[in-house]
BALOBA-1460 file (C-alpha; in Angstrom, 3 decimals):
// residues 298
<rec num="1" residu="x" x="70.723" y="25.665" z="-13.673"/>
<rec num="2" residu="x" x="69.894" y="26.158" z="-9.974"/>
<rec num="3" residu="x" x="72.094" y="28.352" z="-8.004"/>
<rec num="4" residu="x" x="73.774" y="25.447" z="-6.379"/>
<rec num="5" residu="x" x="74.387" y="23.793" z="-9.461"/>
<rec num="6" residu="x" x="76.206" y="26.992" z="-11.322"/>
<rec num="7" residu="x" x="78.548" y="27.255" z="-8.544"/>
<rec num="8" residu="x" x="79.695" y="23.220" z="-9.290"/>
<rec num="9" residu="x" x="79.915" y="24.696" z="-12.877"/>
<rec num="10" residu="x" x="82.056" y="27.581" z="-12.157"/>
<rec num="11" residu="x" x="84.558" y="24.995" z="-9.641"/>
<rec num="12" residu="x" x="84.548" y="22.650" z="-12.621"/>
<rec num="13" residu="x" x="85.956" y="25.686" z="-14.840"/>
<rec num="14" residu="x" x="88.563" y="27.059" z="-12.488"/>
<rec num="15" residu="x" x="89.382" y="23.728" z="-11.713"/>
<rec num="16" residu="x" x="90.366" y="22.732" z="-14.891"/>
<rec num="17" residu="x" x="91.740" y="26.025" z="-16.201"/>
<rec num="18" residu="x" x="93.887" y="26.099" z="-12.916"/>
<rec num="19" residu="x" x="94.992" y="22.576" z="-13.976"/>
<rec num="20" residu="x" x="97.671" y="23.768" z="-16.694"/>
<rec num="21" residu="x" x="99.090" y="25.767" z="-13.848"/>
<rec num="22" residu="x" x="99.648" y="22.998" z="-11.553"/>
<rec num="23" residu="x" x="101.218" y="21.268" z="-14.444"/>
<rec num="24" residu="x" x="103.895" y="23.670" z="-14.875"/>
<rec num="25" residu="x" x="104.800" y="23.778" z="-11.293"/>
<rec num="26" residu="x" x="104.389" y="19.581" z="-11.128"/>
<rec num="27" residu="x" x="107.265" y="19.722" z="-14.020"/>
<rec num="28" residu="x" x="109.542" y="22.054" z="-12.021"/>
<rec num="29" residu="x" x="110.762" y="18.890" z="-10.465"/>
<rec num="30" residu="x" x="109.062" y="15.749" z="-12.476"/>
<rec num="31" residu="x" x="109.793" y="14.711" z="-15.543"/>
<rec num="32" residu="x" x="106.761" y="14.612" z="-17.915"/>
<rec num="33" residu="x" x="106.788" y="11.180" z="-17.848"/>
<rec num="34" residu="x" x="107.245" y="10.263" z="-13.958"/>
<rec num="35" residu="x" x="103.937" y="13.159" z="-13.473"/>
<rec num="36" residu="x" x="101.934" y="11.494" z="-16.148"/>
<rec num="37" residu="x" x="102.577" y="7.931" z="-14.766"/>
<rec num="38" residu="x" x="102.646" y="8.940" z="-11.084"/>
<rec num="39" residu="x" x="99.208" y="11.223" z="-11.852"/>
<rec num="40" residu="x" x="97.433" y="7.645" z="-13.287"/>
<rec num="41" residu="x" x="98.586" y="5.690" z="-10.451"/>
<rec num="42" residu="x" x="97.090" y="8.035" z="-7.771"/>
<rec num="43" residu="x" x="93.954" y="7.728" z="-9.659"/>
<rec num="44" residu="x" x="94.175" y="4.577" z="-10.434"/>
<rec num="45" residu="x" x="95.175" y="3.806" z="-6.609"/>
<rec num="46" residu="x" x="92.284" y="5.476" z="-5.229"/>
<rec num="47" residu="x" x="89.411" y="5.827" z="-6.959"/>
<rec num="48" residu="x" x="89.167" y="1.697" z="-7.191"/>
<rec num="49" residu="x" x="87.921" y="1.909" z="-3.375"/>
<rec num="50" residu="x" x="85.032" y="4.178" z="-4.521"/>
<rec num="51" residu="x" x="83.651" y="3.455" z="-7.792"/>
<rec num="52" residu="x" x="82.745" y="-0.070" z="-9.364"/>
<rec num="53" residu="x" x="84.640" y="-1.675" z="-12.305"/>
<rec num="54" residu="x" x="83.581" y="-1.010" z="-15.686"/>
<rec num="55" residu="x" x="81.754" y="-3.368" z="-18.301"/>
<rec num="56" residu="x" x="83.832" y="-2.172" z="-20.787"/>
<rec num="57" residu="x" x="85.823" y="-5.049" z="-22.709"/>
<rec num="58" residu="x" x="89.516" y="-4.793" z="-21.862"/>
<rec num="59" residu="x" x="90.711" y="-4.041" z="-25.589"/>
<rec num="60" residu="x" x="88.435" y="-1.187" z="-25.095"/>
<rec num="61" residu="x" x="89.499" y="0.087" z="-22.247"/>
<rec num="62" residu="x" x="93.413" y="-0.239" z="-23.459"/>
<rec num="63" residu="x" x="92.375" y="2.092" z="-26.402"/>
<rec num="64" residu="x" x="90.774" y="4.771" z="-24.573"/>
<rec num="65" residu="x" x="93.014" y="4.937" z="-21.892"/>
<rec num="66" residu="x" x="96.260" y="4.730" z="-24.371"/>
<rec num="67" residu="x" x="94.661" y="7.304" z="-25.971"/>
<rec num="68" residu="x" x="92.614" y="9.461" z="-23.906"/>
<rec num="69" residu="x" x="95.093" y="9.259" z="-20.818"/>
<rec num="70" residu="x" x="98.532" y="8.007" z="-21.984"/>
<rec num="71" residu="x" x="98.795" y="9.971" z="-25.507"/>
<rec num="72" residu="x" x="97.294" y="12.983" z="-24.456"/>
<rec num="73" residu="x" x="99.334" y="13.733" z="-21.140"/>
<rec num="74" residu="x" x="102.718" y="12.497" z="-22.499"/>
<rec num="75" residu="x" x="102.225" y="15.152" z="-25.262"/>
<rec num="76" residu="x" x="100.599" y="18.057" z="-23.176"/>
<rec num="77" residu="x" x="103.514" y="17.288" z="-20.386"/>
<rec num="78" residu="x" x="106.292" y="17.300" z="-22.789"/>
<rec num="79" residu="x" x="105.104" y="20.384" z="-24.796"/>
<rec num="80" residu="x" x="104.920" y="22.666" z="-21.491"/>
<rec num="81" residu="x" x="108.601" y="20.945" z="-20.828"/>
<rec num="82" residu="x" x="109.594" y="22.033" z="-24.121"/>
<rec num="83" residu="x" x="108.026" y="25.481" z="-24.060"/>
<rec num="84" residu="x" x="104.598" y="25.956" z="-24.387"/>
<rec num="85" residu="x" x="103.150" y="28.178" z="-22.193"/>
<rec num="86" residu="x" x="100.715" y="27.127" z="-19.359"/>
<rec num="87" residu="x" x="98.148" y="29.496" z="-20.380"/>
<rec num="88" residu="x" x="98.403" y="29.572" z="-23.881"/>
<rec num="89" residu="x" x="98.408" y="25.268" z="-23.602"/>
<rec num="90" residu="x" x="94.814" y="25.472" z="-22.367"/>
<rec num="91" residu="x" x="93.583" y="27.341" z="-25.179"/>
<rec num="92" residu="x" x="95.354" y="25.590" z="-28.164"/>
<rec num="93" residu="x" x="94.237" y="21.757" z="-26.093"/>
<rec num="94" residu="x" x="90.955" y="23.111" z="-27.553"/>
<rec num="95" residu="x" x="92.058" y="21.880" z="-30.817"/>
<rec num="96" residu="x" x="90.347" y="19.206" z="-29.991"/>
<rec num="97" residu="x" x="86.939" y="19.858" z="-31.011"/>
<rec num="98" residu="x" x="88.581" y="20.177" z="-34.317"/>
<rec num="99" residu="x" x="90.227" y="16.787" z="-34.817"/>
<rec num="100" residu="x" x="87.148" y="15.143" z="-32.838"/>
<rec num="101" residu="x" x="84.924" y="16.168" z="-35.707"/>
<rec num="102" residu="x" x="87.669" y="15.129" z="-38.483"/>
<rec num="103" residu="x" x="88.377" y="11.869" z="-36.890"/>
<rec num="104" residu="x" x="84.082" y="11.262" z="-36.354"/>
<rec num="105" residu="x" x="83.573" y="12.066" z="-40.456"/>
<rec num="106" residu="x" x="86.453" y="9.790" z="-41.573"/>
<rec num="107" residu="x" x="86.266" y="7.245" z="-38.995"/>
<rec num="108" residu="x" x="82.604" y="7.245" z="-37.848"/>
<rec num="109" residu="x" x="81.549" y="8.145" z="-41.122"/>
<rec num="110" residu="x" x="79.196" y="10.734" z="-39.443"/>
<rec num="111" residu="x" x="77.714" y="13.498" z="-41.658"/>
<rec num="112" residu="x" x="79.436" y="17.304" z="-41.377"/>
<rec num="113" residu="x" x="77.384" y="19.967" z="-41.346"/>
<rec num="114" residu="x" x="78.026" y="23.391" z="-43.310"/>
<rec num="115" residu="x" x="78.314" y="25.867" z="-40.028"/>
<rec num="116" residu="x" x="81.005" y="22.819" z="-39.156"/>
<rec num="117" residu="x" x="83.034" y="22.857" z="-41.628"/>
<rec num="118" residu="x" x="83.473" y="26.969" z="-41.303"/>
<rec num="119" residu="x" x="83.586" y="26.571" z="-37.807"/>
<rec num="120" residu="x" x="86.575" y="24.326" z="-38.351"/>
<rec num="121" residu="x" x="88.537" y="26.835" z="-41.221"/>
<rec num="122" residu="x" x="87.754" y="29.776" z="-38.315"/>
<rec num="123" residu="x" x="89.753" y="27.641" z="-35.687"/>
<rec num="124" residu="x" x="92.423" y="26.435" z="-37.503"/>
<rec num="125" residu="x" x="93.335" y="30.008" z="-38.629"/>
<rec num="126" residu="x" x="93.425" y="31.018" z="-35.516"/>
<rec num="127" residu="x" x="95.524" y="28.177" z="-34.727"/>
<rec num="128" residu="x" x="97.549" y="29.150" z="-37.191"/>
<rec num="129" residu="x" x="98.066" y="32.736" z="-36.426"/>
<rec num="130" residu="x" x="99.105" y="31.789" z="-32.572"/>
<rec num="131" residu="x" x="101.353" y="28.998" z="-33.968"/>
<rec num="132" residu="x" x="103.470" y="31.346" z="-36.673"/>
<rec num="133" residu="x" x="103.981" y="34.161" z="-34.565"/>
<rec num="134" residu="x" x="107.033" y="34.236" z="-33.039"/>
<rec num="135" residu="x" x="107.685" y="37.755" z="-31.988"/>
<rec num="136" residu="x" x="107.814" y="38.906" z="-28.352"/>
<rec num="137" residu="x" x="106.678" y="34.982" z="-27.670"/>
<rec num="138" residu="x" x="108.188" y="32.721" z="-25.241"/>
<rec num="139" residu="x" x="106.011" y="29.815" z="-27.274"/>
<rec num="140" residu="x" x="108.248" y="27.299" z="-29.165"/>
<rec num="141" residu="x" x="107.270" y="25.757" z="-32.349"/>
<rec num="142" residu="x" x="108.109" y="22.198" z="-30.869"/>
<rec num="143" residu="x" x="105.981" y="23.071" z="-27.871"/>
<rec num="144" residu="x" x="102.710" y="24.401" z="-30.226"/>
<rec num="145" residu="x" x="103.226" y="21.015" z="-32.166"/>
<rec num="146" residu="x" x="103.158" y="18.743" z="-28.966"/>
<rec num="147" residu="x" x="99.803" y="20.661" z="-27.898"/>
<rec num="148" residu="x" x="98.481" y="19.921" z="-31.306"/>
<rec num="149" residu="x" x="99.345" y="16.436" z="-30.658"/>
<rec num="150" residu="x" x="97.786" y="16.273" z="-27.311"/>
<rec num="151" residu="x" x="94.974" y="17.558" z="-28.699"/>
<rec num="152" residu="x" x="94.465" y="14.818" z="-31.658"/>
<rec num="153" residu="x" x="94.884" y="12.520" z="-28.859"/>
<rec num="154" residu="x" x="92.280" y="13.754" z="-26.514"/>
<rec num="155" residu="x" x="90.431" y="13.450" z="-29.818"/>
<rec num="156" residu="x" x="90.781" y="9.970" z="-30.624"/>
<rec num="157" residu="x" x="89.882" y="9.341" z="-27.061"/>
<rec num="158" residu="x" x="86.568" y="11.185" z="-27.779"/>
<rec num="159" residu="x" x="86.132" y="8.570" z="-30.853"/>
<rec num="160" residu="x" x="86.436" y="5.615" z="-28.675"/>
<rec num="161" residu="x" x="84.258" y="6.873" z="-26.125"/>
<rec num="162" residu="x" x="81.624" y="7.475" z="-28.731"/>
<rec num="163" residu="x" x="82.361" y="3.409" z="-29.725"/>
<rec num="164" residu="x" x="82.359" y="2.111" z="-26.162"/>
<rec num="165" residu="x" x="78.744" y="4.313" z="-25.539"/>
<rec num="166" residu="x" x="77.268" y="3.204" z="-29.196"/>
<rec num="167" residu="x" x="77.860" y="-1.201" z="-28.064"/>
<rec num="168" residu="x" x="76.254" y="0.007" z="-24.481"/>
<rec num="169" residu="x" x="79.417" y="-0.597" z="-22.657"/>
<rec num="170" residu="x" x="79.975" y="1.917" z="-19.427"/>
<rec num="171" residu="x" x="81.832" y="5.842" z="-20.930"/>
<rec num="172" residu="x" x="81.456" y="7.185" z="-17.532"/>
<rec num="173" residu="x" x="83.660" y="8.047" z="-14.482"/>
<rec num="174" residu="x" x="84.052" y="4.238" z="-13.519"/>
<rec num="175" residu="x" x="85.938" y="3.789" z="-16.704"/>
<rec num="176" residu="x" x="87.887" y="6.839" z="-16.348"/>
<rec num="177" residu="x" x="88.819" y="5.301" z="-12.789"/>
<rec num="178" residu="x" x="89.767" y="2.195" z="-13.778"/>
<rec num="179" residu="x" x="91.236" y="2.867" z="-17.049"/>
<rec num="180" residu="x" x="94.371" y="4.826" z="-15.439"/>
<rec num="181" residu="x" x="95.603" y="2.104" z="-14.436"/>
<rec num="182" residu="x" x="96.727" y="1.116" z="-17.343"/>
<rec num="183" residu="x" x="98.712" y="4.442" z="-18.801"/>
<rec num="184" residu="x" x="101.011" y="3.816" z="-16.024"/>
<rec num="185" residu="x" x="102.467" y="1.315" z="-17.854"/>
<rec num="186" residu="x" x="103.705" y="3.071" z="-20.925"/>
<rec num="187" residu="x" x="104.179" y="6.472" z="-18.760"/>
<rec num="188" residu="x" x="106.928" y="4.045" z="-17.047"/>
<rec num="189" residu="x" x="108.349" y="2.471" z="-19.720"/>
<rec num="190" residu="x" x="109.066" y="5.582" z="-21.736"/>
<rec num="191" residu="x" x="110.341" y="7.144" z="-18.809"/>
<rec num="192" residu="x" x="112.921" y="4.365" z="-18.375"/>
<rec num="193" residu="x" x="114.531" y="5.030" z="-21.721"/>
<rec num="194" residu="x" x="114.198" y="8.631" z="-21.934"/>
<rec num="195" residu="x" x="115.345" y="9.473" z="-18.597"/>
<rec num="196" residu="x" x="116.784" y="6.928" z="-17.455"/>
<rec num="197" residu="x" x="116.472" y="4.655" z="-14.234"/>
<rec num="198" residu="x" x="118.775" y="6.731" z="-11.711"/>
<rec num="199" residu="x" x="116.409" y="9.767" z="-12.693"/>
<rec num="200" residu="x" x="113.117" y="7.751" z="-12.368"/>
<rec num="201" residu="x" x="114.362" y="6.493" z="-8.820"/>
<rec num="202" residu="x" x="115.126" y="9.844" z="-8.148"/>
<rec num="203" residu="x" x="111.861" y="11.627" z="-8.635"/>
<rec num="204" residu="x" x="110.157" y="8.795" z="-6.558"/>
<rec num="205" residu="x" x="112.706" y="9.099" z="-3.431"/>
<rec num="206" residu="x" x="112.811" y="13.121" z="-3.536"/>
<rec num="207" residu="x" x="109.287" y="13.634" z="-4.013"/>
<rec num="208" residu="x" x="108.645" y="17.608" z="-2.509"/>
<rec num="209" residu="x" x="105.849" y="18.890" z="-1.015"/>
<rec num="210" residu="x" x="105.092" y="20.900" z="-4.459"/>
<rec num="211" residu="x" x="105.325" y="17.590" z="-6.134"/>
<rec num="212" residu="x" x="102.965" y="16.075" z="-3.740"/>
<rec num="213" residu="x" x="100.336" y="18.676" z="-3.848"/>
<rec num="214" residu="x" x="101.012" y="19.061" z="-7.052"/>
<rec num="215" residu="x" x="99.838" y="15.573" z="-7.628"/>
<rec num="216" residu="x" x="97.010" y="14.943" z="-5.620"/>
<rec num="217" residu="x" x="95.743" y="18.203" z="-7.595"/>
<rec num="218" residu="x" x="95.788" y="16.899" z="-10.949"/>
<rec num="219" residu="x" x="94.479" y="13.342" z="-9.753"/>
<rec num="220" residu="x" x="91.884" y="14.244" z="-7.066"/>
<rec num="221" residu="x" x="90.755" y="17.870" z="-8.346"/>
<rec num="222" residu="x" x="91.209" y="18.068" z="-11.911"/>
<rec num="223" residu="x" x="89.946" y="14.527" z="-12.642"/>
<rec num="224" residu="x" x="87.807" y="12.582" z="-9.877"/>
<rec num="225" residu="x" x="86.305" y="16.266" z="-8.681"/>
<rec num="226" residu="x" x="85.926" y="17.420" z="-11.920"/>
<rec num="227" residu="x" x="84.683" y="14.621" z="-13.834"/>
<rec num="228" residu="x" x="82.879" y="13.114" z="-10.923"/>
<rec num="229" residu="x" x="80.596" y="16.975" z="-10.933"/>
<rec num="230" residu="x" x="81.008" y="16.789" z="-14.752"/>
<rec num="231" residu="x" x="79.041" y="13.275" z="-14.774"/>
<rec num="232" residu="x" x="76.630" y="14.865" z="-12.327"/>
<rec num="233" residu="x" x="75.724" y="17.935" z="-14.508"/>
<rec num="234" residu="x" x="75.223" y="16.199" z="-17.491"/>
<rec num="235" residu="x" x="72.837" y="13.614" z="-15.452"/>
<rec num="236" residu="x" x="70.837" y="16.459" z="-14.722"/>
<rec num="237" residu="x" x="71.036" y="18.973" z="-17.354"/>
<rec num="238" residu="x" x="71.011" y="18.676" z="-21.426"/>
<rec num="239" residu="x" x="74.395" y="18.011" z="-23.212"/>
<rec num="240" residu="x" x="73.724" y="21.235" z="-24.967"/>
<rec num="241" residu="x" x="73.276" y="23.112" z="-21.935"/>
<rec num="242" residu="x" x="76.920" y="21.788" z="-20.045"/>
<rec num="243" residu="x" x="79.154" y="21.524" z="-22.765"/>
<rec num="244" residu="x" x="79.938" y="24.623" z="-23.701"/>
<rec num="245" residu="x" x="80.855" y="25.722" z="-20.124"/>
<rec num="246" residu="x" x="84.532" y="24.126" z="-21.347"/>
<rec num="247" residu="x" x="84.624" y="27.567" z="-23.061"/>
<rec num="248" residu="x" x="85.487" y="28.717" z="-19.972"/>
<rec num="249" residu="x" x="88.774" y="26.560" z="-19.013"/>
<rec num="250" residu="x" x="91.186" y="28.558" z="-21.325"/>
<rec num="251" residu="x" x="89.720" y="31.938" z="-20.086"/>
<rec num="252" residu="x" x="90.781" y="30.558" z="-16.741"/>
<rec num="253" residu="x" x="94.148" y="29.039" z="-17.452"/>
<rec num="254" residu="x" x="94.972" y="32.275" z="-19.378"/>
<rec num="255" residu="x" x="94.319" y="34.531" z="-16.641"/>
<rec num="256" residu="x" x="95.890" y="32.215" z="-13.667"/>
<rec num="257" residu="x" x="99.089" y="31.333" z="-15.660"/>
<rec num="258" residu="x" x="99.600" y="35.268" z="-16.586"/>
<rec num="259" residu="x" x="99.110" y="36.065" z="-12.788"/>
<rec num="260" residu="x" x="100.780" y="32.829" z="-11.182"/>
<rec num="261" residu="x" x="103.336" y="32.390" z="-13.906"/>
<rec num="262" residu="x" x="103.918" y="35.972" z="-15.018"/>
<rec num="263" residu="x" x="103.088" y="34.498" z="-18.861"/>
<rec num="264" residu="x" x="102.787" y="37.067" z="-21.468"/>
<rec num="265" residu="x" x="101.068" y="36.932" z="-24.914"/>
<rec num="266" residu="x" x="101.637" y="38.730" z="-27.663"/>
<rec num="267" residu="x" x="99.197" y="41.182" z="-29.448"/>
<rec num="268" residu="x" x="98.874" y="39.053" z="-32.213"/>
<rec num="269" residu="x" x="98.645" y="35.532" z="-30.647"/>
<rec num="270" residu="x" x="95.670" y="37.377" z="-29.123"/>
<rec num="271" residu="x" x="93.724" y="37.605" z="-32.030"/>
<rec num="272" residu="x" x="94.645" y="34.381" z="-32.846"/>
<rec num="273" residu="x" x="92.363" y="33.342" z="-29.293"/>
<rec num="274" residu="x" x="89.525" y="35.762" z="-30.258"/>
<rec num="275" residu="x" x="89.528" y="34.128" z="-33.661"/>
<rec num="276" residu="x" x="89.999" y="30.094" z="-32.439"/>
<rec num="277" residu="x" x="87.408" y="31.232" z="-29.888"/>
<rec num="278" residu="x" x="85.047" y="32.446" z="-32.331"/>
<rec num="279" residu="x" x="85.366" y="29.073" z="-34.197"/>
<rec num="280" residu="x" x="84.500" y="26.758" z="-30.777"/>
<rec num="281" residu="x" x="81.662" y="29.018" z="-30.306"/>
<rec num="282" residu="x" x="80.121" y="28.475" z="-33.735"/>
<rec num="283" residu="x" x="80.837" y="24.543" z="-33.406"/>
<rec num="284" residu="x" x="79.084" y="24.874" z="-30.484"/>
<rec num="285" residu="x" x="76.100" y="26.854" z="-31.058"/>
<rec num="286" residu="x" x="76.041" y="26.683" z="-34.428"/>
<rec num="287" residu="x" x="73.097" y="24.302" z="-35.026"/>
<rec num="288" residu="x" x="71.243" y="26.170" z="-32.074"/>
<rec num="289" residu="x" x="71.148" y="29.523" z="-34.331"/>
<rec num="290" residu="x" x="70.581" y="28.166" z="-37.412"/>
<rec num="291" residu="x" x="67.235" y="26.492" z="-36.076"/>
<rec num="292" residu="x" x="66.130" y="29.678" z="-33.859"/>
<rec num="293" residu="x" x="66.879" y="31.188" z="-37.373"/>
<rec num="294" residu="x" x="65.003" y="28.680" z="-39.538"/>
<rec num="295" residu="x" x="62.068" y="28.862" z="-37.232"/>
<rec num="296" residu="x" x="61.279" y="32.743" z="-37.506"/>
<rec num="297" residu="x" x="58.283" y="33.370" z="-39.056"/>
<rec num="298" residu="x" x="58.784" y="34.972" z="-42.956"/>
């Protein structure tokens, strides 16, 4: 990458990492279902002045955005409003590399590859080491399952943007644009019955400053900024080359959320990182180093 290009890289990381911070102080005062429906809206509200409507069928677009948008946030929102950590959130969202490749072999019928399917046993023990170890951790176990949830979510969105690419329908930032507003809708609905009307009317009225900013953040920032440079990277530069710099995002949200939210993690939820970590990296670069391996002469 040029040297102009590396820097968009490195705001796209900190961007995103800082994102699961902003969440946490966006739940101080909103519900997790007023931000997630509130967050859409903004995008929704704004980004239709300055990017074109999609081709994508409707039914399409329901079933990424429902997915993608609605499932994934109303999960992740919840499980940081029921105790998962900010920083430890970012990492364990991850998860979705995992279910993305179980969901494309049974529902794509695509064909797994051996470094996958170790790179997939790596992860999920370290997924499993963070997730049972309760000592010195301010983590709950409903919190860690609503993550995992977010991330199968964020996977099944993956699955329909493979779909809606495959019939040669737009996957790109217009869809992402004009798909939010539809989340809205459920966002809304579930916050009616889970926290009632009086408290939806109130988080609208009362809106703070740190709700505001907190907000246009997640909407502007996190998704039109960061997908909007996203797009533009991988216009210019090989899939293989951009998509591992999402390695980076839990590094990020790790550090920011121990120094903004004084969040601790234990020793051994530690090694569970290195190890979940170690099992992104070889599902990323896995088929890289088995052909620069393959290739070197006898």
């Amino acid at each position: 990458m040029i040297r102009k290009d590396m820097f968009l890289a490195l705001f796209i990381i900190v961007a995103w990492g800082f994102n699961f911070i902003v969440m946490r102080w966006g739940l101080d005062e909103l519900t997790p279902m007023m931000l997630g429906g509130l967050r859409f809206l903004v995008i929704g509200m704004i980004g239709c002045f300055f990017f074109s409507r999609p081709n994508t069928p409707l039914l399409w677009c329901i079933g990424y955005a429902l997915s993608l948008n609605f499932g994934q946030f109303a999960f992740l929102f919840s499980a940081i409003s029921f105790g998962m950590p900010a920083g430890l959130a970012s990492l364990v969202l991850q998860s979705q590399a995992i279910f993305t490749l179980l969901f494309a072999i049974l529902l794509l019928k695509e064909a797994v590859r051996p470094y996958q399917v170790l790179a997939i046993g790596i992860a999920i023990g370290g997924l499993a080491v963070i997730g049972l170890d309760n000592e010195d951790s301010t983590m709950t176990a409903l919190g860690f399952g609503l993550t995992l949830a977010a991330g199968s979510s964020w996977a099944m969105g993956n699955i329909f943007t493979k779909i809606i690419s495959r019939k040669g329908y737009d996957a790109n930032l217009n869809l992402i644009v004009w798909s939010s507003w539809i989340p809205p809708i459920p966002f809304f609905i579930c916050a009616y019955f889970i926290d009632g009307g009086d408290v939806m009317w109130s988080n609208i009225i009362e809106l703070s400053f740190k709700s505001i900013a907190s907000l246009a953040y997640l909407s502007l920032f996190a998704t039109l900024a960061g997908y909007g440079l996203w797009s533009y990277l991988l216009s210019r530069y090989p899939a293989a080359t951009v998509a591992p710099l999402t390695l980076g995002v839990p590094v990020v949200g790790l550090t920011s959320a121990e120094i903004f939210l004084s969040e601790t993690v234990s020793a051994m939820q530690w090694v569970g990182i290195l190890v979940v970590l170690i099992g992104l990296l070889l599902n990323t670069f896995g088929g890289r180093w088995l052909k620069k391996v393959s290739q070197r002469p006898a």
